[in-house]
N, C-alpha and C positions, 0 to 999 in steps of 0.2 A: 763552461760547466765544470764547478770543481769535481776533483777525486773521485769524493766520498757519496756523491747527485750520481757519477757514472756509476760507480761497484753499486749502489742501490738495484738501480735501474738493469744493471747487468742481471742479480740477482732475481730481480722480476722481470725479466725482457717477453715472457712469453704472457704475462696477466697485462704486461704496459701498454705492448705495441699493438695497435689495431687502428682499422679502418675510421677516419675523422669524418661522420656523413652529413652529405648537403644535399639540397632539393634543389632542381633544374624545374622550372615549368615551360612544359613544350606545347602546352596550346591554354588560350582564355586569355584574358585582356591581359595577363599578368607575363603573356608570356616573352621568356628570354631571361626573366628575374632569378636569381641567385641564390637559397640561404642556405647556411651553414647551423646545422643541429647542434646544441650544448646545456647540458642540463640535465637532470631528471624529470621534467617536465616541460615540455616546449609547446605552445597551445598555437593553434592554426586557424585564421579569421579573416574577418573584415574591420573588425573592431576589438583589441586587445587593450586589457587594462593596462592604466597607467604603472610604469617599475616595472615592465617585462622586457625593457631595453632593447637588446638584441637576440634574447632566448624567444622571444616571438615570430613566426610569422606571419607578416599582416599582407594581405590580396589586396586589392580594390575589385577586383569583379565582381558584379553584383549579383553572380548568381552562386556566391558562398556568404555562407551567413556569420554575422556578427562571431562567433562561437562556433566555429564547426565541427571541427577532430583536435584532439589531443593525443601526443607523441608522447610516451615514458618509456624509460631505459626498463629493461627487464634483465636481471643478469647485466651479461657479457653485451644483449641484442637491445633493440629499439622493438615497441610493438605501438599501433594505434589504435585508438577511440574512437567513436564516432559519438557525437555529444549530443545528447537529448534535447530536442527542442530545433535541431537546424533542419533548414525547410529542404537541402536535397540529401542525400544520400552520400557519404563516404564513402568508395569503394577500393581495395587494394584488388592489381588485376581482375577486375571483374566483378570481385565479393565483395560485399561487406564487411566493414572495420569494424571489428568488436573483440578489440585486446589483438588484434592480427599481426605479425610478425614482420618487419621492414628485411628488405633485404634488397642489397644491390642488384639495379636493373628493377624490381619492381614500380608499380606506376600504379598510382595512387590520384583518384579522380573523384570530383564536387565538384557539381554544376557541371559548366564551362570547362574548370581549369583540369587539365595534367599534369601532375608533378613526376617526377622520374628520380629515384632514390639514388645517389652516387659517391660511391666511398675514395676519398685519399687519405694515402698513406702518415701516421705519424705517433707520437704517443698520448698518453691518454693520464693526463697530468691529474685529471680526478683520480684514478687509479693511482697513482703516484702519492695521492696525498693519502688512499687507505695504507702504502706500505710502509709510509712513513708513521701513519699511528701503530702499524704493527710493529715497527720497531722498537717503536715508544713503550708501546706495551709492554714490548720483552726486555726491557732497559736498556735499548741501547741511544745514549746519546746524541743529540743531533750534532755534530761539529760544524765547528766554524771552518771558513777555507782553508785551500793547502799555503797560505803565509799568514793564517792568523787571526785575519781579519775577516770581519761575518762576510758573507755571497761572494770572497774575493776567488778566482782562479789564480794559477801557478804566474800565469802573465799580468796578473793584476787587475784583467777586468770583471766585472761583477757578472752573476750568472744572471740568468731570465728565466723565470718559471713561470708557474699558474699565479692567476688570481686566484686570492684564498678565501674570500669574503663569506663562500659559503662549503665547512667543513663536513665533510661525511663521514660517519663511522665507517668502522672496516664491517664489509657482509661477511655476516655469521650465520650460523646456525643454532635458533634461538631454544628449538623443541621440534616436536615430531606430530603428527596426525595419525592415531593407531587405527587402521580398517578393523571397524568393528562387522561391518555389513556393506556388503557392494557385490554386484555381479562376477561373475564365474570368471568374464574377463580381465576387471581388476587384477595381475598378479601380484600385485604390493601389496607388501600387508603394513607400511608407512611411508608416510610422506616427512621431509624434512619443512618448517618452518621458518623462512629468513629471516633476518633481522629489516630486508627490503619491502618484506612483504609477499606474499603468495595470491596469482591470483587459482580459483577454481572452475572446473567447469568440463564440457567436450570438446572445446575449440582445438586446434592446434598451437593457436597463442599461451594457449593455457600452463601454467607452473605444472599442476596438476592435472590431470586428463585424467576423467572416468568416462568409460564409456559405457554410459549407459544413458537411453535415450529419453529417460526422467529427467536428467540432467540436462541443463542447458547450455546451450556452444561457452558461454560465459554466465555462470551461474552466482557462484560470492568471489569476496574478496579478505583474506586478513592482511591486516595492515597496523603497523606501531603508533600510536598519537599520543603525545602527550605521557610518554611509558606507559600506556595501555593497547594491548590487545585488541584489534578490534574486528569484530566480523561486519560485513559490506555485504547486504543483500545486494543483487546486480541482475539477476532470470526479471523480464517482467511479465514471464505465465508459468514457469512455475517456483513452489515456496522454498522457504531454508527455514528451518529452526533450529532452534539454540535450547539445548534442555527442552524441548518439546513443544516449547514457543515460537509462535511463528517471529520470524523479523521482519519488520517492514519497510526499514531505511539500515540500523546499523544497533550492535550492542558491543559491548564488553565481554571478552571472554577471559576465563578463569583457569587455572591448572584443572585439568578431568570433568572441563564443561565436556559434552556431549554435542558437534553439530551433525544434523540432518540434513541432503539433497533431495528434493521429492521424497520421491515411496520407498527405495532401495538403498540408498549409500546414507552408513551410518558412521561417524568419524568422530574419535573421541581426542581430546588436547591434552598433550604432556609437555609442560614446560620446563627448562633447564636441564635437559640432558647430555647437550654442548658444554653445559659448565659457565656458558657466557651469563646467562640469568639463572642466577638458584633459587630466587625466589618462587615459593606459592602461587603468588599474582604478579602479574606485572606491575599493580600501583606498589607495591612492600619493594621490587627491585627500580623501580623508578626514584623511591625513599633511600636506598641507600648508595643506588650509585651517579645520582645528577649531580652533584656536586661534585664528584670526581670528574664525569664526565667534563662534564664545560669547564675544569680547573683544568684539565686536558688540552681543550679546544682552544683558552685563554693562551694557555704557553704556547702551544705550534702557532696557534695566529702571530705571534709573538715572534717566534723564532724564522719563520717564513717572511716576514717582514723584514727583518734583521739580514735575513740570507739573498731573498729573490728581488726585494726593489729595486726599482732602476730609474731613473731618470730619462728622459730625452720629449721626442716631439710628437704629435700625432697628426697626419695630415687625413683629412679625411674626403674623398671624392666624391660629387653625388650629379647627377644626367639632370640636367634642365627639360622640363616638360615632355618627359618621358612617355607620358600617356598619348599627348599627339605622334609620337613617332610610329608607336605601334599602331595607333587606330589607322591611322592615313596607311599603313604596310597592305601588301594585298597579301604578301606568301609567312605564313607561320615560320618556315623554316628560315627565313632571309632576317626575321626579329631573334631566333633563339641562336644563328651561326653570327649576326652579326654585332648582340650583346655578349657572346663568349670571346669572340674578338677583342671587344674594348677590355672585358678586362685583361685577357691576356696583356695587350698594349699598355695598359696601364701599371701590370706588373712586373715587364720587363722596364719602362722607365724606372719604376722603383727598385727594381734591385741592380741598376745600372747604378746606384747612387748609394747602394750598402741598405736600400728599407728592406721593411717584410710587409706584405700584403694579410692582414689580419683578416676581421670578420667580412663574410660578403654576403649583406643584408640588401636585397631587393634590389634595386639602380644604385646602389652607393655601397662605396671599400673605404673600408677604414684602413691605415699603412701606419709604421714604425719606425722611426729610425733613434738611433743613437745621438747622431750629429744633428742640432736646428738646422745652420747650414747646408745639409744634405737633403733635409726633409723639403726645405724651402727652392732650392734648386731643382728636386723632384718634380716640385709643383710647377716650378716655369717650366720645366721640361714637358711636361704634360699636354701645358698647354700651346708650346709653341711646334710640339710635332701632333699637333690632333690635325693641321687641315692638311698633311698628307696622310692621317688614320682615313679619315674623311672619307680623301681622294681613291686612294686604294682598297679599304677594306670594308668600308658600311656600305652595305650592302639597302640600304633603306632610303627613301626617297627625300626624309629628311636628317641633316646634319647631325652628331654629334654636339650637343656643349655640355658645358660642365661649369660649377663652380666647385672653390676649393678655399679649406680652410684649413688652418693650421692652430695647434694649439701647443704648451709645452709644460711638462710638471713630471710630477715624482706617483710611477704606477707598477701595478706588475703585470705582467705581460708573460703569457703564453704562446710563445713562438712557435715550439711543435706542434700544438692544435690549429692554429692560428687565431687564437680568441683572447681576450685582456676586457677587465669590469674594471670601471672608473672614472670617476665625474672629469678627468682629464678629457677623455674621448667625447662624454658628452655637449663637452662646451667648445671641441672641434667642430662637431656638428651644425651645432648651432651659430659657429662662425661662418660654415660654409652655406649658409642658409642667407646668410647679409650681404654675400658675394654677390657680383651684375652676374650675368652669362657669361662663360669666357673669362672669370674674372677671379682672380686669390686676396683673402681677407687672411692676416693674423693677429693673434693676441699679444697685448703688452710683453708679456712671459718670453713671448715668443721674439718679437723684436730685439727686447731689451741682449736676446744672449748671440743676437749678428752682430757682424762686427759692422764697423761705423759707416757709413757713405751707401748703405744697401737704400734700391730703388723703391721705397714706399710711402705712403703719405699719411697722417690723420685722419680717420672716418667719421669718428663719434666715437662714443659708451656704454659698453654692454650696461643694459639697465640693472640686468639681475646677478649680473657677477660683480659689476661695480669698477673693471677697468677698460681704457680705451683701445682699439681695432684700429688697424693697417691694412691700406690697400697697397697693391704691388703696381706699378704704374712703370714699369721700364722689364725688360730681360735680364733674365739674370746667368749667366755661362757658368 
């Protein structure tokens, strides 16, 4: 990490550093499965649209629905949804999810399944990327490394950061909410505005909290689209108006619209008092600073590229017929001690060999290394100490297998979260999917950068990427 990435990072250490959280499920077919949370929105199913990659979590139990809860960052925190139309109920300890508050050690339950919320330690390179616009903003420079050269450190090697594919403004504060009318208990007489979004209501999840019992635990929402303003009816017994109109799904609001909650809380919009938007409307400050903006977003993507890429390998691991092993289990506890085990086991091989253990989505780890060589010796390694994993620590009636696949190209990568977005990753996956049982497939890419005499053979050719697959057919030391 050059310098100039530390004295940042120094400067923010207390907005950077925080808890990286992932969901454990401790009981439902699912159970013993693994994800890791990233995103501003992370939706929880049985069936997730295609492009949600790894900011998904997908179940198979079928007593969660296609669509169930949805996860958004609020702030600093995570709070959850429970999504209209799923046939059981969402509950955080006990309650009901609606805008509810995640926090370590809570246990969050649909259907069958248990999830249990768990944070580690690391920084929070989204974060990272608002302080970098903050600096931008105030002119300061992004530099190149301490010899010159873009992403180089002082020993010459290149740093690793965030994927930056998708850029966030810095949260602001955009305008204000004046209490015009609200009960006794109210003592604010304003609310601040985000550039994130506010939601409103009684809840405890709530941006906002009125308490007043017209109001509903999650009543609206405002929220930016498109540079506009927008108000999000969300009570579905009681109303919200806008200017004395009821809403019924969602409108536009304006500088010194007036909104309504039920019968008592009256709240009037003042916009640009941050100074961030001076505009009247939000459509007049979307006119004159979109074009700055995304001339903004153009250069750091730019400069983040130039600084944070990196080269190397992705090996990616994934449990062959995972669902037999749990079904055929009789004790819940023997599936969720004995898939924490494999990955443990799987991640001391990898950093016995210099990887990092990246995202940990369901039955399958994505891993990183620097070296092909390493990555690739990983993989034998894996597999040639799994029938003393086996033997000593699976705890389950049947075996452990695995296949594994390896892939190699040019990505960024987030080591202190443990996350990276990149169709590099994706077409590990997809190698490790053409693997027998027990078995490592890798790519041309990947081949091509071992040196000569390695123990692999000719498969075929990926249809959709267009180059030929290796299989590993000897040990490799």
């Amino acid at each position: 990490m050059s310098s100039w990435l530390r004295s940042l990072i120094g400067k923010n250490e207390r907005a950077l550093r925080g808890p990286v959280i992932e969901l454990l499920v401790l009981e439902g077919l699912d159970a013993g499965q693994q994800f890791t949370l990233d995103g501003d929105e992370v939706l929880i199913g049985r069936r997730l649209p295609s492009g949600l990659g790894q900011r998904g979590v997908l179940l198979s139990d079928p007593t969660v629905s296609a669509k169930q809860a949805v996860i958004r960052r609020r702030g600093a925190g995570l709070v959850i949804q429970h999504m209209a139309g799923a046939t059981n109920p969402t509950l955080v300890d006990g309650r009901e999810a609606q805008g509810t508050p995640l926090r370590p050690g809570s246990r969050i339950q649909m259907g069958h399944v248990t999830m249990e919320v768990r944070p580690r330690d690391g920084i929070s390179l989204s974060h990272l990327t608002q302080a970098l616009l903050s600096d931008a903003a105030a002119g300061t420079a992004l530099p190149s490394g301490d010899d010159g050269a873009p992403g180089a450190d002082a020993d010459g090697s290149e740093s690793v950061e965030r994927e930056t594919t998708e850029i966030r403004p810095v949260v602001s504060q955009v305008g204000q909410l004046i209490v015009e009318q609200a009960p006794e208990a109210a003592h604010e007489r304003s609310f601040p505005i985000w550039s994130t979004g506010v939601l409103l209501g009684r809840g405890d999840g709530c941006d906002i909290q009125l308490a007043d019992m017209g109001v509903s635990r999650t009543h609206a929402e405002l929220t930016w689209q498109d540079g506009k303003l927008i108000l999000v009816h969300r009570s579905q017994v009681n109303p919200t108006l806008l200017n004395g109109c009821e809403v019924l799904d969602r409108e536009s609001v304006c500088n010194g619209d007036v909104i309504q909650l039920a019968d008592q809380v009256v709240l009037r919009v003042e916009l640009g008092r941050s100074g961030v938007i001076k505009a009247e409307s939000p459509t007049d400050a979307r006119r004159r600073t979109l074009k700055q903006e995304m001339e903004e977003k153009i250069d750091l993507d730019r400069r983040i590229e130039e600084q944070f890429s990196v080269e190397g390998s992705f090996l990616d691991v994934d449990i062959v017929n995972s669902y037999r092993m749990k079904s055929e289990a009789t004790r819940a506890e023997h599936i969720i001690v004995s898939f924490e085990r494999f990955r443990a086991f799987v991640g001391e091989v990898v950093a016995s060999f210099g990887g990092h253990v990246l995202n940990s989505n369901g039955d399958e780890l994505m891993c990183y290394f620097e070296s092909t060589l390493a990555a690739v010796r990983a993989g034998s390694g894996i597999l040639t100490q799994l029938e003393d994993f086996n033997g000593q620590q699976n705890l389950l009636r049947v075996p452990f297998r695995f296949r594994i696949g390896i892939h190699t190209g040019k990505s960024l990568v987030d080591l202190d979260r443990g996350v990276a977005y990149s169709t590099i990753l994706d077409v590990a996956g997809h190698l490790q999917k053409l693997a027998e049982g027990n078995g490592l497939v890798i790519s041309q890419q990947t081949f091509d950068a071992l040196p000569d005499g390695m123990p692999f053979e000719r498969v075929g050719t990926m249809e959709r990427e267009g180059f030929d697959y290796y299989r590993l057919t000897g040990r490799i030391e």
